[in-house]
FIZAZA-805420 format. One record per residue (C-alpha): x, y, z; residue number from 1. Coordinates in steps of 0.001 Angstrom, whole numbers, plus 500000, padded with zeros to 6 digits. Layout:
# residues N
[[X; Y; Z]; NUM]
...
//
This chain:
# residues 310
[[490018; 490373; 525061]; 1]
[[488603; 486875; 525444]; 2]
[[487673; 485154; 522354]; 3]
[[484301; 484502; 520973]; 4]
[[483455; 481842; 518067]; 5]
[[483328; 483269; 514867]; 6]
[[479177; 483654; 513857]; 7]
[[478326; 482580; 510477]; 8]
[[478656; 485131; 507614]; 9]
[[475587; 487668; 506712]; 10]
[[474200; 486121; 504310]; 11]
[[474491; 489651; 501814]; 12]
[[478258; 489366; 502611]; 13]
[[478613; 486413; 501114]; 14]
[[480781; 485508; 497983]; 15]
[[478861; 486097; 495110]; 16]
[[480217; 482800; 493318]; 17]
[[480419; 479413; 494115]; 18]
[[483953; 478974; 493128]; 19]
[[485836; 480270; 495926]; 20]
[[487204; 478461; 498592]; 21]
[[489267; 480839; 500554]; 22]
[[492864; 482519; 500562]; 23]
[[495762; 480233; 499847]; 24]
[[499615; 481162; 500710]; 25]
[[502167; 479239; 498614]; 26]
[[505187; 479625; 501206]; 27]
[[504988; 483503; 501451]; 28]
[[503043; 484594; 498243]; 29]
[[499423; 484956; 497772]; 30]
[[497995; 483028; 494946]; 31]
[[495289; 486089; 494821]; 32]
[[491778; 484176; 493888]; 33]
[[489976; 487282; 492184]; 34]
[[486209; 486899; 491218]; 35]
[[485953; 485063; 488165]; 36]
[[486981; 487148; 484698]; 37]
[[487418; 490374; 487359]; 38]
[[490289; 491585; 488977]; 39]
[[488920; 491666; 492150]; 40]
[[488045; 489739; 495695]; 41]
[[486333; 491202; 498868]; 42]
[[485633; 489267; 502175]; 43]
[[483789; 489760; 505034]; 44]
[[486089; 488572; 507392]; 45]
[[485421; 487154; 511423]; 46]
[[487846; 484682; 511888]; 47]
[[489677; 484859; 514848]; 48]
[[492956; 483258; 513424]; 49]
[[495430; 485870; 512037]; 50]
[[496959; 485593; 508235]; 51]
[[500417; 484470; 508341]; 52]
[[503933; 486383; 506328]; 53]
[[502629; 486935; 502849]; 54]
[[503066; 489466; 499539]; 55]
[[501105; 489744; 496340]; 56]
[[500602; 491790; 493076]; 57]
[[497770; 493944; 494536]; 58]
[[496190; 496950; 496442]; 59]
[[494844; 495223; 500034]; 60]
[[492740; 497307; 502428]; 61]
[[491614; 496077; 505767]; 62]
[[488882; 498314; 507437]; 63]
[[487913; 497075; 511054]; 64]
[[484529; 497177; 511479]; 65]
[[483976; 495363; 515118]; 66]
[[487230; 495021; 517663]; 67]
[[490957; 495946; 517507]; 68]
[[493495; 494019; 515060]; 69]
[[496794; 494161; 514296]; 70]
[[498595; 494052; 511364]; 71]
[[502475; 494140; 510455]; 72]
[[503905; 495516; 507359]; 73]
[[507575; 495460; 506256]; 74]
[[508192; 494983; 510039]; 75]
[[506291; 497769; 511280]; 76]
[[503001; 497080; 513818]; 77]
[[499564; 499046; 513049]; 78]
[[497057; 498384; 515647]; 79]
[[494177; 499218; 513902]; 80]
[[490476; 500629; 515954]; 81]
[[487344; 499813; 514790]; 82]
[[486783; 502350; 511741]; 83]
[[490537; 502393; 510762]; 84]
[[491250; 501655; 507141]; 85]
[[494489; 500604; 506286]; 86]
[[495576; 499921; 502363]; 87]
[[498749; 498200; 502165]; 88]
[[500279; 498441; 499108]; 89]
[[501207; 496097; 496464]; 90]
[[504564; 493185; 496752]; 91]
[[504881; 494184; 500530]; 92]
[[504932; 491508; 502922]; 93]
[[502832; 491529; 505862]; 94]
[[500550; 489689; 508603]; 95]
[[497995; 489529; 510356]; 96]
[[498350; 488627; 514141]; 97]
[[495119; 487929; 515728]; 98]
[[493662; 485460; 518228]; 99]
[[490994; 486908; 519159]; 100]
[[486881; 487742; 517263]; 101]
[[486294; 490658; 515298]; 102]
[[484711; 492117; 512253]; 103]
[[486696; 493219; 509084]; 104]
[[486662; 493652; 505244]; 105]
[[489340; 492676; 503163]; 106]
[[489388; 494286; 499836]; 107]
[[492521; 492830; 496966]; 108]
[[492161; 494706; 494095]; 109]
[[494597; 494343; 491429]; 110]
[[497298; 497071; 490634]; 111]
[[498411; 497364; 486936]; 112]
[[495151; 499780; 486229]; 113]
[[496644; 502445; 488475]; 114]
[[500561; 501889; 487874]; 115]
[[499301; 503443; 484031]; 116]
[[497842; 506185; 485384]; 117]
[[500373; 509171; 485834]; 118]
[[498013; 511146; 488805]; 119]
[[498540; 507869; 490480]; 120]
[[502223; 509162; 490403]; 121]
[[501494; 512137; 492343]; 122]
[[500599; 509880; 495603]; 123]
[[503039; 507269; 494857]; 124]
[[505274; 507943; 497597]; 125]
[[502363; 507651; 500234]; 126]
[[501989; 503847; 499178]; 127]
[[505964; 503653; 499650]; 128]
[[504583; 501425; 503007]; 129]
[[501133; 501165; 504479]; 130]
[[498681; 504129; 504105]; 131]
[[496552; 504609; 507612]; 132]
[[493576; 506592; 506978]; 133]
[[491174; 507310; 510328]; 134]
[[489535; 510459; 512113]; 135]
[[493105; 511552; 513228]; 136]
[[495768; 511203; 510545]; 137]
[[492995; 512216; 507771]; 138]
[[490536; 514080; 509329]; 139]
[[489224; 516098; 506337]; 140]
[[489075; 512754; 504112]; 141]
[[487797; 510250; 506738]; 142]
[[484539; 509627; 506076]; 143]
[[484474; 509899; 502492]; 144]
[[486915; 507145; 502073]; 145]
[[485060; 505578; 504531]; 146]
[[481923; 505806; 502492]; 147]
[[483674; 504684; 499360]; 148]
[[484441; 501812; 500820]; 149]
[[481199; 500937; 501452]; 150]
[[479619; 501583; 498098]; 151]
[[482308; 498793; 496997]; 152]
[[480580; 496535; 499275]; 153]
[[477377; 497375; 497934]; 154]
[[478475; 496746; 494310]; 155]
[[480274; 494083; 494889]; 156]
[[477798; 491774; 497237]; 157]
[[474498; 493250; 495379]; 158]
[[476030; 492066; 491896]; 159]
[[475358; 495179; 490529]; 160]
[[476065; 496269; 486705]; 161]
[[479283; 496965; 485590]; 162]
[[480325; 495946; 489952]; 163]
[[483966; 495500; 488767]; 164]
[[483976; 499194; 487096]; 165]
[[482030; 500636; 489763]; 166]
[[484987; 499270; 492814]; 167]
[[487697; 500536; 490566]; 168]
[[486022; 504313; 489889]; 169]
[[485672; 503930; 493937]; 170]
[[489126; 503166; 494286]; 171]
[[490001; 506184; 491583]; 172]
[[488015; 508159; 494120]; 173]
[[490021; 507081; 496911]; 174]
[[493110; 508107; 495306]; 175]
[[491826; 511587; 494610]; 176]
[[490759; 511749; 498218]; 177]
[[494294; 511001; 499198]; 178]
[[495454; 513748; 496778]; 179]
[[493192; 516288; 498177]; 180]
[[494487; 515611; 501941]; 181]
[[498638; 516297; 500803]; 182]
[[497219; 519546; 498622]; 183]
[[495707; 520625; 501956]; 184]
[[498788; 520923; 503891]; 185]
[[500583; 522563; 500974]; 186]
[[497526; 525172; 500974]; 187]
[[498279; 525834; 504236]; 188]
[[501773; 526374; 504584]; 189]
[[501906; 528097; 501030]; 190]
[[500504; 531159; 499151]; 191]
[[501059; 529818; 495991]; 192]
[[499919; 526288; 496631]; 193]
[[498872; 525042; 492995]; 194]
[[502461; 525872; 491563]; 195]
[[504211; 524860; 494710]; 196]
[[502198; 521379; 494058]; 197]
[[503667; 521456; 490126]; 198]
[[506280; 522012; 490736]; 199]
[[507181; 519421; 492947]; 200]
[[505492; 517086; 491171]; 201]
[[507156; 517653; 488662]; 202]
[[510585; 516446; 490433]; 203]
[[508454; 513296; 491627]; 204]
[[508229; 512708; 488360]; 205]
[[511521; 513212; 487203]; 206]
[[512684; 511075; 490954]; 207]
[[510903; 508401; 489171]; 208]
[[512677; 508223; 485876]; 209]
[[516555; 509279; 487236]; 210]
[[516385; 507830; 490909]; 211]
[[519238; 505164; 490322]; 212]
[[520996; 508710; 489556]; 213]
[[523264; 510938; 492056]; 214]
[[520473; 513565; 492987]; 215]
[[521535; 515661; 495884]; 216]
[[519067; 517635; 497915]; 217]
[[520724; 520969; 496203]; 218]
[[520002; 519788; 492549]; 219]
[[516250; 518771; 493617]; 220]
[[515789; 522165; 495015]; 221]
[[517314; 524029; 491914]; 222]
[[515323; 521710; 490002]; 223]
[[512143; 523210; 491529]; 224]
[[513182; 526937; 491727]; 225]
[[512304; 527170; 495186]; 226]
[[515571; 527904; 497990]; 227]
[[516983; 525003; 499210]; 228]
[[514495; 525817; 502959]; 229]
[[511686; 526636; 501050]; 230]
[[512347; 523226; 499208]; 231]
[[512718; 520854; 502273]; 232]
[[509599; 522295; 503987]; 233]
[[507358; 521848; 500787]; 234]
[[508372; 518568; 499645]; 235]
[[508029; 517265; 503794]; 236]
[[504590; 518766; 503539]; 237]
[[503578; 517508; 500413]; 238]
[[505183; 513775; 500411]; 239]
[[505534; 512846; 503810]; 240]
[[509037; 512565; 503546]; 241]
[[512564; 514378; 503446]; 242]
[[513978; 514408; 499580]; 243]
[[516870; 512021; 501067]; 244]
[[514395; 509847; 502830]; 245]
[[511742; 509713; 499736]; 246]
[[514638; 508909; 497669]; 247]
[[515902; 506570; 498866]; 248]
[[512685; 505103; 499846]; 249]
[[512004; 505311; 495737]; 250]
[[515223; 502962; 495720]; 251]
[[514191; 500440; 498332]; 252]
[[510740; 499978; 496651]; 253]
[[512603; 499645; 492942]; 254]
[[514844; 497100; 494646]; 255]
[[512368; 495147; 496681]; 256]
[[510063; 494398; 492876]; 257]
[[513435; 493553; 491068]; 258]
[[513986; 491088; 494159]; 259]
[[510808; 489276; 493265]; 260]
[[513177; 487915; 490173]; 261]
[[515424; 485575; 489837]; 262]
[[518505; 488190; 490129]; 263]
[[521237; 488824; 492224]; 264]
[[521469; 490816; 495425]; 265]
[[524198; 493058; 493836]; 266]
[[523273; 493757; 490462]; 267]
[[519458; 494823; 492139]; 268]
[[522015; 497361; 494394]; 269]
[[523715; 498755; 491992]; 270]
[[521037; 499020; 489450]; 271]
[[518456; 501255; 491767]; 272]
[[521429; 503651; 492630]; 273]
[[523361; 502324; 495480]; 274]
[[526615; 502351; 495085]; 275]
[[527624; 499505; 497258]; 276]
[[526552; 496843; 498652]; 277]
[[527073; 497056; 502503]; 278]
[[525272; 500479; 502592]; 279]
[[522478; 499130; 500658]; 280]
[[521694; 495912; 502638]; 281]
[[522241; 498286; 505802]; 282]
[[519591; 500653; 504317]; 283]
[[516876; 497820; 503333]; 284]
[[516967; 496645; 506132]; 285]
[[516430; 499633; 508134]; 286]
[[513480; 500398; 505981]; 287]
[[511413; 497085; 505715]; 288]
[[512514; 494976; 508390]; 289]
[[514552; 492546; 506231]; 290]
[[517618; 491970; 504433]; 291]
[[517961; 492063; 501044]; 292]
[[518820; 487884; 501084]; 293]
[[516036; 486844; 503865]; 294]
[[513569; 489335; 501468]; 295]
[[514811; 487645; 498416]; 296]
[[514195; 484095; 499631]; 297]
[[510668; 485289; 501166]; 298]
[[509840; 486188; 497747]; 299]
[[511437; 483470; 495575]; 300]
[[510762; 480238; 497967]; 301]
[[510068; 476929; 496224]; 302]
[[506326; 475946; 495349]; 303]
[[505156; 473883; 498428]; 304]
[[502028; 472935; 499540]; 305]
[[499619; 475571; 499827]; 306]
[[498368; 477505; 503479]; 307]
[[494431; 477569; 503404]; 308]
[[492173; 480389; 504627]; 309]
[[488597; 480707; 504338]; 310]
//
């Protein structure tokens, strides 16, 4: 794709206060620049410059609007269409890799509103690494998300009342969205969908309290009720996952936050419910790209001076 120079922004795309002068990256964390007193930031974006290695303490979701872009998270690539929304979910790192013009939004919206929320619990494990939404992996959600999306836009670049309340009952939206597409392919492969669905949330929920625990496949399925088949095909459907992969996937996440401090390797190991350290650095790093050291110092590197991005 040959490059083309970046055109200057819409003027009703852009930033509604004078204040902001663009993303910065202290080594490889975001020093997120919300609108003032708001929790919130969205950009039109058409630079042709990609966004280098970088984590922070909220929701980001990139929706191309004009050319192909790709993005990696935890070590995995996304080449994203035009259309494609991707949400990427909080303390992950990732980049952009571009060189090339295009159209995008950027949307950081800050987490600790949802983490209180227990039906935010229920989806949890979709957010375990970047969430792709687009015609074919959520056809019957698409273009509601899609449209959600937008009304942010409008309430955030028209100023409208109450604009920060407004993105985040969007957002709330979203997430029920989300919830509706994993019910959906319960409903299908079940007759008794809405207890099937309590029922394993209700082990999601008890996953999220006791996962530095020993919880074997047969004590998750007892747990439930449902035969130890029955079980595995359910929880697939409605997670995404295997129990043994969504546990341990609960792990990596737990240990990946607690790496953000100023802790050791093995106490974060032993302390999410591995119990040793070879198999857990072997595991993290199967599962974001990283070792538990090189994610450590990625997280915890010096103050420097700051990368700039309009």
């Amino acid at each position: 794709m040959s490059k083309t120079p970046p055109t200057e922004i819409p003027k009703r795309y852009r930033q509604p206060d004078n204040e902001f002068n663009g993303r910065i990256i202290r080594d490889n964390k975001e020093i997120v620049s919300y609108n003032p007193q708001s929790h919130v930031r969205i950009w039109y974006n058409n630079q042709t410059e990609g966004y280098p290695l970088h984590s922070h303490e909220a929701f980001e979701v990139f929706i191309c609007i004009q050319n192909n872009y790709r993005i990696t998270v935890n070590a995995e690539n996304y080449v994203l269409k035009e259309g494609d929304i991707l949400i990427i979910p909080p303390n992950t790192l990732h980049e952009y890799i571009n060189d090339a013009y295009g159209v995008r939004f950027i949307y950081l919206i800050e987490a600790n509103e949802f983490y209180a929320s227990k039906d935010y619990k229920s989806i949890e494990p979709l957010f375990f690494n970047a969430f792709l939404c687009n015609k074919e992996t959520c056809p019957d959600i698409y273009e509601r998300v899609y449209g959600l999306f937008m009304d942010m836009n409008t309430a955030y670049f028209e100023n409208l009342c109450f604009w920060e309340t407004l993105i985040y009952s969007k957002m709330y939206q979203v997430f029920s969205e989300i919830a509706k597409h994993t019910e959906n392919a319960v409903i299908h492969d079940s007759s008794d969908h809405s207890a099937s669905i309590n029922r394993i949330r209700s082990l999601m929920n008890y996953v999220d309290i006791n996962y530095p625990e020993d919880i074997t496949t047969e004590q998750a399925a007892e747990f439930t009720g449902f035969s130890r088949y029955h079980f595995l095909r359910l929880f697939k459907i409605h997670t995404g996952y295997t129990f043994h992969d969504y546990l341990t996937l609960k792990r990596i996440t737990a240990a990946g936050n607690l790496l953000g401090e100023d802790t050791s390797v093995t106490d974060m190991a032993f302390r999410t419910g591995f119990n040793s350290l070879p198999s857990f650095c072997r595991v993290f790093k199967k599962y974001t790209g990283y070792s538990p050291s090189e994610y450590k110092r990625l997280r915890l590197l010096s103050p420097a001076e700051p990368v700039h991005f309009d």
